[in-house]
C-alpha positions, 0 to 999 in steps of 0.5 A: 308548566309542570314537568313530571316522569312519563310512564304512563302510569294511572297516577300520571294520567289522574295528575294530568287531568286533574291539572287541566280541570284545576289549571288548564293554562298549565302546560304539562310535560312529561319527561321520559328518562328511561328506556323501556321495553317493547312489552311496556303496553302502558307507555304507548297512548291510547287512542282515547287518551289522545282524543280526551287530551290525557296526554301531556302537552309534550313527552320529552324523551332522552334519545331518538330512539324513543322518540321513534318509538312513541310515534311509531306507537300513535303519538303526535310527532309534534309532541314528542320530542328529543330533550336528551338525557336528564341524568348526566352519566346515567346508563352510560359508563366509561370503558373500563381498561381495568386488566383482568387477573390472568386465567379468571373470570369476573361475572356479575349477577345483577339483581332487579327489584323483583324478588320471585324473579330474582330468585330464579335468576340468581339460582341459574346463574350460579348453578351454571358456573358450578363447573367454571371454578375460573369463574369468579360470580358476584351477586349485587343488588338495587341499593334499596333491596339489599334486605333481599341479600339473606333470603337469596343467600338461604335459597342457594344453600338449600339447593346446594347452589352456594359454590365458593366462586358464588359471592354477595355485594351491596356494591352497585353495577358501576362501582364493580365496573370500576375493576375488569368485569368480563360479563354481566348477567341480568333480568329486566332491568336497564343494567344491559346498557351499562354493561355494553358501554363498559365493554363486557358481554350482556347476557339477559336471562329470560324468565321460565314462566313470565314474559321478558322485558329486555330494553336493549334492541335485538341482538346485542344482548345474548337472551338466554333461557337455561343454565345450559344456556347461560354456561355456555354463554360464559364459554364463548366470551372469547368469541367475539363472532357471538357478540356485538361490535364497538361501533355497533354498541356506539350506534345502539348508544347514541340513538338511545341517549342523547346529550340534554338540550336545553332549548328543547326543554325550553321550548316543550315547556312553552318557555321559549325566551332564548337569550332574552328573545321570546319565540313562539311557544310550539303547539299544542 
């Protein structure tokens, strides 16, 4: 068997066929392990893909959630099956119960691998805490993309967006989680789902002049387009009428990430033997 990521990217397919022409008793599955967003055209199978068997023999997803939807999209329900989450702690953090300091804020600006997007992002984020001196907004990055950290630095200068309650760190999302974090404001990236099971308020910036990718479900981030926007964001974060609820961020969890299941895996990959038993493989 040969287990790879699932995108669905071109190099995907090109493994995919040049395996079933170079070893077609090889069974091929691939293995989701990242939400995605509903603009993701990519992820979802084409019906010719389907019909000249580009598709891997199974997709092994990390919740039911995306199980529901590749079918919904035309994927064969049978192959497309929930193996849980792969990355143990991936996504989902702890509850932070870190007491936040009396009277301040702590927000969190995360960055994406993006640098044009970037660029905007950070920009309206700092400028709408210009007139929130009790909000203290910390500016991180992809552990690979800190060389972004300069010119981002330039670019708020430049605009007189630079205040002394903006700050720069190299520290990743969950490490600054670690202390009270009352909201975090992001882009296109998966840092939403991070945010939301630690407790603190989800604020997706939308793009000004590209589409927006959000990976969590509606109405559990607040999007947001303008500073004016994300300012008053950052005022209601006391008013929980415009936030989501614990259970309703536990339902949203646990239907995006399950616990991994070994026998599923098994059985996606064709190999059944179960505690010394051997089981008829699925099919394709």
């Amino acid at each position: 068997a040969l287990f790879h990521v699932f995108e669905n990217q071109s190099w995907e397919k090109g493994l995919r066929q040049g395996f079933r022409r170079a070893l077609p008793e090889t069974r091929i599955v691939g293995c989701h392990q990242s939400p995605f967003s509903k603009l993701y055209l990519n992820m979802f199978p084409a019906r010719s893909e389907l019909d000249l068997s580009r598709w891997p023999d199974v997709v092994l997803s990390h919740g039911a959630q995306g199980v529901r939807a590749l079918t919904e999209a035309g994927a064969p329900a049978g192959r497309v099956m929930n193996g849980g989450l792969f990355r143990e702690g991936a996504f989902v953090l702890p509850k932070s119960t870190a007491p936040g300091a009396p009277g301040r804020r702590r927000v969190i600006c995360a960055t994406g691998p993006g640098y044009q997007e970037d660029l905007e992002l950070v920009l309206k984020a700092a400028q709408a805490v210009r007139a929130r001196p009790q909000i203290a907004l910390i500016i991180n990055f992809h552990p690979l993309l800190v060389h972004f950290r300069d010119g981002m630095e330039r670019f708020l200068k430049d605009r007189q967006a630079m205040g002394d309650n903006v700050s720069f760190t190299d520290q990743p999302v969950f490490e600054l989680m670690k202390q009270k974090v009352d909201a975090v404001i992001f882009g296109d990236t998966n840092v939403g789902f991070e945010t939301i099971s630690s407790g603190a308020r989800a604020i997706k910036v939308q793009r000004d002049h590209a589409l927006s990718f959000d990976k969590l479900p509606d109405g559990i981030s607040l999007r947001v387009s303008t500073v004016d926007d994300i300012t008053r964001a950052l005022d209601s974060l006391d008013n929980d009428a415009h936030w989501p609820g614990e259970e309703e961020v536990r339902a949203v969890l646990d239907d995006y990430f399950s616990a991994i299941d070994l026998q599923t895996v098994e059985r996606a990959a064709g190999l059944t033997t179960t505690i010394g038993q051997q089981t008829e493989a699925p099919g394709p």
